[in-house]
C-alpha positions in Angstrom: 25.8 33.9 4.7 27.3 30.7 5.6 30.1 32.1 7.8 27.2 33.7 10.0 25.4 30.8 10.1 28.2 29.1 11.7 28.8 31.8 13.9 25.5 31.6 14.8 25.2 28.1 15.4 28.2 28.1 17.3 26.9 30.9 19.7 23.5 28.9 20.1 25.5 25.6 20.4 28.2 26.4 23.0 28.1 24.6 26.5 25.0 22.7 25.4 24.5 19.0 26.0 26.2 17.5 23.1 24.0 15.1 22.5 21.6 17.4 20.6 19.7 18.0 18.2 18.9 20.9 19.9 15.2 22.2 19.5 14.6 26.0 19.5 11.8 28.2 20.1 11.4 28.8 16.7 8.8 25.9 15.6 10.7 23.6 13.0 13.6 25.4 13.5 16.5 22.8 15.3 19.7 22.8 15.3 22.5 20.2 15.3 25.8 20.1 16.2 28.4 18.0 16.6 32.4 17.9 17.7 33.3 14.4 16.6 32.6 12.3 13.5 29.8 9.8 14.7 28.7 5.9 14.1 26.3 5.4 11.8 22.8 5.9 13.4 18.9 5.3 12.5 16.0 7.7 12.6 13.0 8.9 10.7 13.6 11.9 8.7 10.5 13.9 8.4 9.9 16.4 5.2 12.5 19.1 5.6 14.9 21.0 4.8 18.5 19.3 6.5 21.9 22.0 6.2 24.8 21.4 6.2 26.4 24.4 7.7 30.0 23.0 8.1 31.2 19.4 7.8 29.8 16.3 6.1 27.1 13.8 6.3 26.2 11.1 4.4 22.6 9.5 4.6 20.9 5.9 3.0 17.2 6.0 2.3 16.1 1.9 1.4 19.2 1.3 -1.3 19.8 5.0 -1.8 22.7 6.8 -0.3 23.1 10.3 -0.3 26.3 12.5 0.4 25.8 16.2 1.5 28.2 18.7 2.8 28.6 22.0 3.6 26.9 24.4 1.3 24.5 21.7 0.3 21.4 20.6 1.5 19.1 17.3 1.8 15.5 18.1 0.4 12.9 15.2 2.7 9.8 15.6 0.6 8.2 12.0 2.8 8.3 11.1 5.8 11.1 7.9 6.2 13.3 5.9 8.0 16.9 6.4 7.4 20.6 5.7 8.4 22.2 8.7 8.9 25.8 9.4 9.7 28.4 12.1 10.3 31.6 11.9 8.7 33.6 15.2 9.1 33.6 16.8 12.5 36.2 17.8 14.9 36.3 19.9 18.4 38.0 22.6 16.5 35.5 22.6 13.4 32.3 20.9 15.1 29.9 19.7 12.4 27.1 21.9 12.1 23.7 22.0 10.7 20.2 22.9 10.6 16.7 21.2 10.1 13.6 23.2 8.8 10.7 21.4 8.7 8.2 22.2 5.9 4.9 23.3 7.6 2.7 21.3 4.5 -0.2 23.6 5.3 1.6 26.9 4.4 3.5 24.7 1.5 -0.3 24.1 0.2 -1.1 28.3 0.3 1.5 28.9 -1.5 1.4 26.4 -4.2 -2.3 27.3 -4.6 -1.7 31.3 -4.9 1.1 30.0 -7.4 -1.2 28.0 -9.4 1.3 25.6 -9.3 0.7 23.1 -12.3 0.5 19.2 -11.4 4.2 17.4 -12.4 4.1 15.3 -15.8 5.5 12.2 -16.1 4.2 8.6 -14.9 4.4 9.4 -10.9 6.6 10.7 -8.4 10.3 10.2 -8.5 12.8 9.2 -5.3 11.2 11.8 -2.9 14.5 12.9 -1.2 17.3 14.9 -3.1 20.3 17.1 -2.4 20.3 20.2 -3.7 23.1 23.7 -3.5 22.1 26.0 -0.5 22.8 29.3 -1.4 21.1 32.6 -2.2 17.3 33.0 -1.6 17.1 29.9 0.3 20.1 30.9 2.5 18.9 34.3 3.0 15.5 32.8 4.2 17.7 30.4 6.6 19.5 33.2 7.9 16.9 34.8 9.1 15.0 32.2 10.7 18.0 31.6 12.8 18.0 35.5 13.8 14.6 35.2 15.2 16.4 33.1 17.9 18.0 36.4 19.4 14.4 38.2 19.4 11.9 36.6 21.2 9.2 38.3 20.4 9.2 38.5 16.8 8.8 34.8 16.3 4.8 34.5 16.4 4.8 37.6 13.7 7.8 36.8 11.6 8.2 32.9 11.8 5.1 32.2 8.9 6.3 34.6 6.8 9.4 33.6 6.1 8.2 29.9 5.9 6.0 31.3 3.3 9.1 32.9 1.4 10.9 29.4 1.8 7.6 27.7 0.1 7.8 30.1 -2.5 11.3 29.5 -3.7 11.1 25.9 -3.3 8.4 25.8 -5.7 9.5 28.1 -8.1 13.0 26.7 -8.6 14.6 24.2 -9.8 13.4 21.1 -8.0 10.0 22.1 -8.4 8.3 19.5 -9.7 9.5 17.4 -6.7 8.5 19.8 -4.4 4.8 20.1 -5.7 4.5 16.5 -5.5 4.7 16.4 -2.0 2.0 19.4 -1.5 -0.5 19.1 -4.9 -3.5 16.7 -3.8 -3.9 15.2 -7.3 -0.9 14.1 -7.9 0.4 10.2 -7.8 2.9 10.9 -4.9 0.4 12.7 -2.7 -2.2 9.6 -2.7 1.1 7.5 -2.0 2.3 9.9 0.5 -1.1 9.2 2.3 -1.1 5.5 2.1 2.3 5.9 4.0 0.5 8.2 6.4 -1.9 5.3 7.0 0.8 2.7 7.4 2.7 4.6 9.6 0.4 5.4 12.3 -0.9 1.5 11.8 2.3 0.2 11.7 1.8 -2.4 14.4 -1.1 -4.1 12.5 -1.2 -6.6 9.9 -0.3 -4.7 6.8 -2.6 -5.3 3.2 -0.9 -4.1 0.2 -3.9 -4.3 -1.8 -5.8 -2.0 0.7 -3.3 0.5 0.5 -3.3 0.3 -3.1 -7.1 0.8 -3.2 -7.2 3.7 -1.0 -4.2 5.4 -3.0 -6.6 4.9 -5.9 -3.7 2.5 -7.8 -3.3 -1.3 -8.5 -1.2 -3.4 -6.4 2.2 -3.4 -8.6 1.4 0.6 -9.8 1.1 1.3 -6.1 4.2 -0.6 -5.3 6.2 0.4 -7.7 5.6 4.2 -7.1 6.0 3.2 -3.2 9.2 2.0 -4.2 10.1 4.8 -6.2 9.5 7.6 -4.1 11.0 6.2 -0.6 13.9 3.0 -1.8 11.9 0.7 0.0 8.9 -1.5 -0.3 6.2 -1.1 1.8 6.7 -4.0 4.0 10.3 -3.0 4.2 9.0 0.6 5.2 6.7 -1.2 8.3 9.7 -3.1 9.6 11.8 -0.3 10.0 9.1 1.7 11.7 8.5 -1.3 14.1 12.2 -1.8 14.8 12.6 1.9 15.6 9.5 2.1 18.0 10.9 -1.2 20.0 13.9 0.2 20.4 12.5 3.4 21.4 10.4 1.4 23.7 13.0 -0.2 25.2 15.7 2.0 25.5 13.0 4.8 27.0 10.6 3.2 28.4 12.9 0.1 30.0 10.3 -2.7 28.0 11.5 -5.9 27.6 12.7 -7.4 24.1 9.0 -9.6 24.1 6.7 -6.9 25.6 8.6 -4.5 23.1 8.3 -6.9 20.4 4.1 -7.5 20.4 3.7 -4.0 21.0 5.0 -3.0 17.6 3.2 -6.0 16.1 5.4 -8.8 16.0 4.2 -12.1 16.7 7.1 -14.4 16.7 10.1 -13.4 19.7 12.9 -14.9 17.6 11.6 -13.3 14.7 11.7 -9.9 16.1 14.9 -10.6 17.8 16.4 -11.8 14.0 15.4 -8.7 12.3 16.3 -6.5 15.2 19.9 -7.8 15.0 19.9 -7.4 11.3 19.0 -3.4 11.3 20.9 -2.5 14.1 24.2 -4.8 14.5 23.3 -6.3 18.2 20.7 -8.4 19.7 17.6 -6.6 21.4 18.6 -6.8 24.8 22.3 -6.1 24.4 21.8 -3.3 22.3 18.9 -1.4 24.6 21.5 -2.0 27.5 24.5 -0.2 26.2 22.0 2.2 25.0 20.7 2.7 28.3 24.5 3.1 29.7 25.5 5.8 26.9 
């Protein structure tokens, strides 16, 4: 399966912008590809399903760091910031890979036609794992990427093999992670929601305590399972979202380093511009200029 995956990829990759990733008409369905190893880069990783087709990545979550490679794949049960990296790629053997993203709604369905039990244990562990990518999982993949050469069966054929991916997920061997993310009793969904609420708030003042509430926890049970399932604490988590969306801001949107900076929620310039060059190795403006010329 993997060879006509790359084949595949290849074929849907060829004289592209090489830039990518490279969204398809398939929804979730993208694509990425890539002829040269690549400098370590920062992005938010929603809950998905990351291939490896061919090559090597490598990816840090907070103080976790994953390695995943061809055959393997990187299971995102939470939404979170990363630093993500390729590190084997060449024009002759491009790196190559493939993001589905879990529709949570059809995830739900199936879980509920499973009678999928809640997880034991205390709460949820690290919510991102690498797993092997092979056999029903592979065959699902496979033919998510054929819809690509028919049009017209997308609409039809699309949910139902997101339902067969659901299914396998949560009848295999990582499970109990996976039902975590979908099952609304469970300790990591009520977390999973308080990060929900920070991350659309992220510019506003931040109360632990609140988030604890709402998650239905005490502060250090709600911060310790916040820590558990994404690396990071939650004021850690906030920063990087902030971070991101100035850069974004600046780098898209041509906002200066101040205007960019209260907009996410910062109230002290020098602060910002501290933290900025912490995450990302250059001061604001420097860094959104060579940005801009790339």
């Amino acid at each position: 399966m993997i060879p006509e995956l790359t084949q595949s990829l290849l074929r849907h990759t060829d004289g592209r912008d090489p830039y990518g990733p490279y969204l398809t008409d398939v929804p979730g369905l993208v694509l990425l590809r890539s002829d040269h190893e690549k400098p370590p880069a920062h992005l938010i990783f929603k809950p998905a399903l990351c291939i490896v087709v061919q090559g090597a990545k490598w990816a840090v979550f907070g103080d976790r760091h994953l390695d995943y490679r061809a055959g393997q794949a990187l299971i995102v049960s939470v939404e979170t910031p990363a630093l993500g990296r390729v590190v084997e790629a060449s024009p002759t053997e491009p790196f190559l890979g493939i993001i589905i993203e879990f529709d949570l709604a059809i995830m739900r369905e199936v879980a509920d036609a499973l009678g999928t039990p809640a997880p034991g244990g205390e709460g949820p562990g690290f919510g991102v794992f690498v797993t092997d990518f092979d056999g029903p999982l592979a065959d699902c993949t496979v033919r998510l990427v054929r819809l690509l050469d028919t049009p017209q069966a997308i609409a039809l054929l699309q949910p139902a093999i997101m339902r067969e991916i659901a299914y396998w997920l949560l009848s295999g061997p990582h499970r109990a992670e996976v039902a975590r993310m979908v099952l609304a009793n469970t300790h990591a969904h009520r977390v999973i929601t308080a990060i929900h609420r920070l991350r659309d708030r992220f510019a506003e003042p931040v109360r632990i305590d609140d988030l604890a509430a709402g998650a239905q926890m005490s502060t250090s049970a709600f911060h310790r399972q916040f820590r558990r399932l994404t690396a990071m604490t939650p004021l850690q988590y906030q920063k990087q979202l902030r971070l991101l969306e100035a850069r974004r801001l600046m780098v898209g949107e041509a906002a200066s380093a101040e205007t960019a900076a209260f907009a996410v929620g910062y109230e002290s310039a020098s602060q910002f511009s501290r933290e900025y060059s912490r995450m990302f190795g250059l001061p604001p403006r420097r860094d959104a200029k060579l940005l801009q010329q790339a």
